[in-house]
C-alpha positions as CSV (number, residue, x, y, z in Angstrom):
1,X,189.4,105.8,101.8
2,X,187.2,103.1,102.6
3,X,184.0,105.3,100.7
4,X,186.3,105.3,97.8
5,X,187.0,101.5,97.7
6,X,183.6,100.7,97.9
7,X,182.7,102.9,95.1
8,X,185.8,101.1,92.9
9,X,184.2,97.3,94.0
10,X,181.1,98.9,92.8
11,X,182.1,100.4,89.7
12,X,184.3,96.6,89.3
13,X,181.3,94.6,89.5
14,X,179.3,96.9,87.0
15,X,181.6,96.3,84.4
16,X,182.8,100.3,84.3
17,X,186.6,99.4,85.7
18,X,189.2,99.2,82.7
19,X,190.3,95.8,83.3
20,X,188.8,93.7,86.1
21,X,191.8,92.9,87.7
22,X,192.8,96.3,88.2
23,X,189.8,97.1,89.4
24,X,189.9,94.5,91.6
25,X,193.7,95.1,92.8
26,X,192.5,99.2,93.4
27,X,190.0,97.8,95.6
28,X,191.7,95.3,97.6
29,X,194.6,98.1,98.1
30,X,192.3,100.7,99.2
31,X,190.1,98.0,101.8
32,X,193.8,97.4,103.6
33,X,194.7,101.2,103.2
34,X,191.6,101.8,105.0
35,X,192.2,99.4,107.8
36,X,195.6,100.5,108.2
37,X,194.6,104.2,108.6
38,X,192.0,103.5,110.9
39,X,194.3,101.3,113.1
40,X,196.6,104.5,113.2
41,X,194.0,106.4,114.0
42,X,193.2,103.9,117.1
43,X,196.6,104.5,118.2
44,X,196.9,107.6,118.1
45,X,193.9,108.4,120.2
46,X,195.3,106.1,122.6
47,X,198.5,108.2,122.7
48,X,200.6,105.6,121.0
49,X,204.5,106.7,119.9
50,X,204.6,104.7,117.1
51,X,201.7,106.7,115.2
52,X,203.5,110.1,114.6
53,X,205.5,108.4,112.0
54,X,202.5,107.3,109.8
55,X,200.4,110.1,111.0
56,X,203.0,113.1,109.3
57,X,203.2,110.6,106.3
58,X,199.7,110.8,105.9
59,X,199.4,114.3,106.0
60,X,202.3,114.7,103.4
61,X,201.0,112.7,101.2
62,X,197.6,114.2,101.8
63,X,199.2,117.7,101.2
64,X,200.9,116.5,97.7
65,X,197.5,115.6,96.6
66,X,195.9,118.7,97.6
67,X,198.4,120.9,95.7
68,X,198.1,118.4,92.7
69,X,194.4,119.0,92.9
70,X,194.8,123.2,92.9
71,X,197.1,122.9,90.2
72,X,194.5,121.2,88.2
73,X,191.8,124.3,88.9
74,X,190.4,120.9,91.0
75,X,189.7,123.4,93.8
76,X,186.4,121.6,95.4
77,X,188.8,119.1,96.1
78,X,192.6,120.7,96.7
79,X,191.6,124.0,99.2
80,X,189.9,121.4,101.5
81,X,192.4,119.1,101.5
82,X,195.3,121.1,101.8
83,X,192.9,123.0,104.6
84,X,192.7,119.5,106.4
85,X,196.5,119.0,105.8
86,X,197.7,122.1,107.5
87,X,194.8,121.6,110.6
88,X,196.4,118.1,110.7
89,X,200.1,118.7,110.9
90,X,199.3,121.7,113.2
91,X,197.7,119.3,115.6
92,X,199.9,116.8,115.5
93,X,203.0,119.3,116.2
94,X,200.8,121.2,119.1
95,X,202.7,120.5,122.4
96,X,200.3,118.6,124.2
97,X,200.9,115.9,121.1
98,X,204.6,116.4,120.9
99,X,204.6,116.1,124.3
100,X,202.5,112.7,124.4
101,X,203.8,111.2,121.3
102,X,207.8,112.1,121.5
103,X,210.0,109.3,123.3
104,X,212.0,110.7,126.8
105,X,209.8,113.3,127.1
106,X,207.2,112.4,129.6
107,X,207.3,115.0,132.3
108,X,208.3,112.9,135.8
109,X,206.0,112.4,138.4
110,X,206.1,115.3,140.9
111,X,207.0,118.1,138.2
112,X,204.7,120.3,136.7
């Protein structure tokens, strides 16, 4: 995301973006998108509960793109993200994650 923004600030500044603003705005969005991503990312490897929601999310909307992409004979692009999609949402529903990311689940001290 944040390789893609970059290239849309570059592509802005050269005078290739349809209207500057836009270009601008597509850049702007994508910088914060980046951040935000990579702050769930942060969480997530620090086992924080409030990442599974935006983590699924990403993955779905990842997954919509990818079939977008195959449907469009784009299939350097869709196979590997759907591929990344379905690694993704299998990780995230393995049990070790469910059990560190799901609320009331924690196993109590002294049980194994």
């Amino acid at each position: 995301m944040l390789l893609a923004s970059i290239l849309a600030g570059i592509a802005t500044g050269s005078g290739k973006s349809y209207h500057l603003a836009s270009g601008i705005a597509i850049t702007l969005i994508g910088i914060g998108t980046a951040i935000a991503l990579g702050l769930v990312a942060r969480g997530l490897l620090a086992g924080r509960r409030w990442t599974r929601t935006p983590t699924m999310l990403t993955q779905l909307f990842t997954g919509i793109v990818g079939i977008y992409l195959v449907q469009s004979a784009r299939y350097d692009w869709g196979i590997p993200a759907l591929l990344l999609t379905i690694s993704g949402v299998a990780m995230l529903l393995a049990p070790a994650s469910v059990k560190l990311l799901t609320p009331g689940r924690a196993d109590k001290p002294g049980e194994s």
